[in-house]
C-alpha positions, -999 to 999 in steps of 0.1 A, spaced: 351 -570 -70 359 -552 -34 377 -528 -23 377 -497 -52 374 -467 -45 345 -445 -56 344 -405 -61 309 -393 -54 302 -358 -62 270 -341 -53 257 -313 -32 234 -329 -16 252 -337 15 224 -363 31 222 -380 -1 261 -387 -2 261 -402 33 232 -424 25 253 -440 -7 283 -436 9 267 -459 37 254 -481 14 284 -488 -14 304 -491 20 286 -523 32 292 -533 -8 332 -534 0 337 -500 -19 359 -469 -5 338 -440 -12 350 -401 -5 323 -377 -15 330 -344 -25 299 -319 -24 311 -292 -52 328 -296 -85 354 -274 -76 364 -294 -43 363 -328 -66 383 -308 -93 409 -301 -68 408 -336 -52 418 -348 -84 444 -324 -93 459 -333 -66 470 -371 -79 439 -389 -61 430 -417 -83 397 -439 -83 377 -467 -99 348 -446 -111 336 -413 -109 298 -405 -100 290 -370 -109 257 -351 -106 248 -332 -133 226 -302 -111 252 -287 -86 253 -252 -73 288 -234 -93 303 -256 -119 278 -284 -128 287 -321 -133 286 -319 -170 312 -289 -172 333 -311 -146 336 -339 -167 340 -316 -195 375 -307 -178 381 -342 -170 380 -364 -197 406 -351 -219 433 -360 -192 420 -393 -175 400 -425 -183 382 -432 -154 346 -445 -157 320 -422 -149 283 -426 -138 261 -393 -141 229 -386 -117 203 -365 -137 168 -354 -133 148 -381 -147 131 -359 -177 166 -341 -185 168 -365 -212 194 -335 -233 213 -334 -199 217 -373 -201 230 -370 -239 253 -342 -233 267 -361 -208 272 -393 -225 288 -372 -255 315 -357 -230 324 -391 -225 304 -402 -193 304 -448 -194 264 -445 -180 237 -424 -161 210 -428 -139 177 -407 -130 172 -391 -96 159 -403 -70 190 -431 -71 178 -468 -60 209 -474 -43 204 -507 -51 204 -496 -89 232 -470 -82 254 -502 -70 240 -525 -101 252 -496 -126 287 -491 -107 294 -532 -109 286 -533 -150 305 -504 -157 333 -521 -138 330 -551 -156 329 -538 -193 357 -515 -180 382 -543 -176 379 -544 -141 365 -580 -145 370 -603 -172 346 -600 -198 330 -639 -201 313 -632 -236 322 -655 -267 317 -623 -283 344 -602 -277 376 -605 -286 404 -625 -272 432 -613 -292 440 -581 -314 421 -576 -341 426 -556 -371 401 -542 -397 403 -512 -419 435 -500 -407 421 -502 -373 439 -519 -345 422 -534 -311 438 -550 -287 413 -562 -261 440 -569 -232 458 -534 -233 419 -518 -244 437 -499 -266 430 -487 -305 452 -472 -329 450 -459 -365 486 -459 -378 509 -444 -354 478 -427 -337 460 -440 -308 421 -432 -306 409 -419 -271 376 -442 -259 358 -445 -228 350 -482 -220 320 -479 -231 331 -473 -265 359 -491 -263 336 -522 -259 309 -509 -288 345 -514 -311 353 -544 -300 316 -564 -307 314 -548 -338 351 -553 -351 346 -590 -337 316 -596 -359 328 -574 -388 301 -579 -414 274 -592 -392 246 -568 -378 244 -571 -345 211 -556 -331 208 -527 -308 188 -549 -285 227 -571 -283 248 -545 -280 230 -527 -253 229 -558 -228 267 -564 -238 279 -530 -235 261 -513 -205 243 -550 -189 208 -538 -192 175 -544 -210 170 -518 -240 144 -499 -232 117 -470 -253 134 -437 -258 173 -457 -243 196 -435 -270 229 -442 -245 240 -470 -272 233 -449 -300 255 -416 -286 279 -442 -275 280 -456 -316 282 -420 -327 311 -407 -309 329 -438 -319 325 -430 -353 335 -389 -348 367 -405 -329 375 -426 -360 367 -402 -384 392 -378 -373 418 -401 -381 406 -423 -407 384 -389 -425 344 -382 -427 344 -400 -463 358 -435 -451 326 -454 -437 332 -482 -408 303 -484 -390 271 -487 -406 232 -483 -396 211 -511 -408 181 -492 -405 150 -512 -381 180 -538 -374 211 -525 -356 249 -516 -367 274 -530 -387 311 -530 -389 322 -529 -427 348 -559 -432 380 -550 -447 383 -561 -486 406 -582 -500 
């Protein structure tokens, strides 16, 4: 993996150099953008990247309300940088549709760790996981195809960010086996669960709002085995 380029967007100018510097030495093409206006317009204008990383905390628009514009019009992954107690920030942002976050002050080290998974579980990289799915699968009228990392209901195609994309995938792939939080965590965002870690369980929630528009609130897919993990309901028949 070389050679992507990254949109950093924070205020803090010094800090943006530093990763800049850093991811650079990793291979990656970084441009940094110090408001969410400029990276607004930067994008607007037909500039197209790997992966976002947005700060939550900026002066004017704040990271959250820029990917609030965002993600209804493109797919690109995005890291957010929070405070490390802003644990709401963190779910808010994760429910808008950001892939991962990461507390401030960023370990670069970490930063580039978190930028490489989401990369990976965003098809960047073949997944290498007897896991997931090789070919389309189909379960309770839903349809996942791994290569195009597409889903559809019918004629209607569900919106995911890679990160729920791959939550989908496990599950549909062991339909009717509970697969522990503890697995689906280290398959789906490559770290260690960890106390108080609720990233998997926003990600398994807006999944099942996205489906339930289509499919409707009374048709169950996904289901909490409570003290075990989640469960995709096999189809009948």
């Amino acid at each position: 993996m070389s050679g992507e380029r990254l949109l950093l967007v924070d205020d803090d100018v010094e800090l943006c150099e530093l990763l800049a510097d850093y991811l650079g030495h990793e291979q990656f093409e970084v441009d940094c953008c110090y408001s969410a206006e400029s990276a607004l317009q930067r994008l607007r204008q037909g500039e197209s990247y790997a992966l976002l990383i947005l700060d939550i905390q900026m002066p004017g628009a704040s990271g959250l309300e820029l990917l609030q514009q965002l993600r209804p019009s493109i797919r690109t992954p995005v890291i957010m940088l929070t405070g490390r107690g802003d644990e709401i920030d963190r779910i808010l942002g994760l429910e808008m549709g950001a892939d991962d976050y990461l507390g401030k002050p960023c370990n670069p080290r970490e930063l580039l760790a978190r930028i490489r998974a989401v990369l990976r579980r965003s098809g960047q990289e073949p997944e290498q996981d007897s896991l997931f799915p090789e070919r389309p699968l189909e379960e309770q009228g839903i349809r996942l195809d791994p290569g195009l990392r597409e889903v559809h209901i019918g004629q209607e195609t569900v919106e995911l960010t890679s990160a729920e994309f791959n939550v989908l995938a496990y599950l549909m792939q062991n339909a009717g086996q509970i697969l522990t939080k503890e697995q689906l965590t280290e398959r789906v965002l490559h770290r260690k669960l960890t106390a108080y870690d609720r990233a998997l369980d926003v990600h398994v929630s807006r999944v099942r709002q996205k489906l339930a528009r289509v499919l409707g609130s009374d048709i169950e897919v996904i289901k909490t085995i409570r003290s075990q993990g989640y469960q995709f309901v096999r189809s009948r028949g």
